[in-house]
C-alpha positions in Angstrom: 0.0 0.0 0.0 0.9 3.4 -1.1 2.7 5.6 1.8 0.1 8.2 1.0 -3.1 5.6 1.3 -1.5 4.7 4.8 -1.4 7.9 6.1 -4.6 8.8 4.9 -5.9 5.9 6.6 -4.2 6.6 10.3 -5.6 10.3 10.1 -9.2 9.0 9.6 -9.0 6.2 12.0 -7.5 8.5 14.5 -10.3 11.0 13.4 -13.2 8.8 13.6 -12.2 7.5 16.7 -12.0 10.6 18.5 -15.6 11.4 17.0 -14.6 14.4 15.1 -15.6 14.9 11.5 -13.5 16.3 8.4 -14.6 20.1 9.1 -13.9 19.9 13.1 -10.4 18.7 12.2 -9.7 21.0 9.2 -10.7 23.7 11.6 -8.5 22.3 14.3 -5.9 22.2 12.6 -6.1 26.1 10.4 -6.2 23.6 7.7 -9.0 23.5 4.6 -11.4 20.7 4.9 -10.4 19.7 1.1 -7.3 19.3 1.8 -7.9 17.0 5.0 -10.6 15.2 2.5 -7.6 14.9 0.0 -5.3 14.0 2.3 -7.6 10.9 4.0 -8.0 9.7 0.4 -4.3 9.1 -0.5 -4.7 11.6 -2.8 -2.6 14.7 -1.2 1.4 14.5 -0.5 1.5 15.9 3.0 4.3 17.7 4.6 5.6 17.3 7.8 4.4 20.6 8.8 0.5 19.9 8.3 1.2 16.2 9.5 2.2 17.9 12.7 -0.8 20.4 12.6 -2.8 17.2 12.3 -1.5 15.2 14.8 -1.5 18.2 17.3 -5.4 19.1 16.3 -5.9 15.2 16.8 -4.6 15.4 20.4 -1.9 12.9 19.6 2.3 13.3 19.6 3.8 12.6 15.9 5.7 10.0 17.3 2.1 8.7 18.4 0.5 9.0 15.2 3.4 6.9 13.2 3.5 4.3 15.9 1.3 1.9 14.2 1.9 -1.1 12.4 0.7 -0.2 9.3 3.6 1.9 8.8 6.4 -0.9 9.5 8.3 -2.1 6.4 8.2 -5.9 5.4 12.5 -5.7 5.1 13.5 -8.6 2.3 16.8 -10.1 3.5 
C-alpha cells in the first residue's frame, strides 16, 4: 500500500475514533477541509508541517501518530 493511502488511513481512524468529523479537524488544525478530505483519500502528498498540525489538532504526539503497524516495512533479506 501506497505511503500516501496509509497515512490517509491513520488520520481518519485517529479522526473517527476521537468522533470528530472532516470540518472539526480542518478547523482544528487552520487547515482547509479539502485538503484534509484529499489527504484521507491518499490523494494529497502531505508535509511534515500539516502532519504535525494534524497530529497536534488530533490530540496525539507525531511519534504517536506513526506508531502503528501499518507503517512498519516488510524488510527482504
Amino acid at each position: 500500500m501506497e505511503i500516501k493511502t496509509k497515512l490517509g488511513l491513520r488520520i481518519k481512524a485517529i479522526r473517527e475514533t476521537a468522533s470528530m468529523s472532516q470540518k472539526d479537524l480542518a478547523y482544528s488544525a487552520d487547515l482547509d477541509r479539502s485538503y484534509i478530505a484529499s489527504v484521507e483519500s491518499g490523494q494529497r502528498n502531505v508535509s511534515i508541517v500539516n502532519i504535525e498540525k494534524i497530529a497536534n489538532a488530533l490530540g496525539v504526539s507525531v511519534k504517536e501518530f506513526f506508531n502503528d503497524g501499518s507503517f512498519e516495512e516488510k524488510k527482504e533479506l
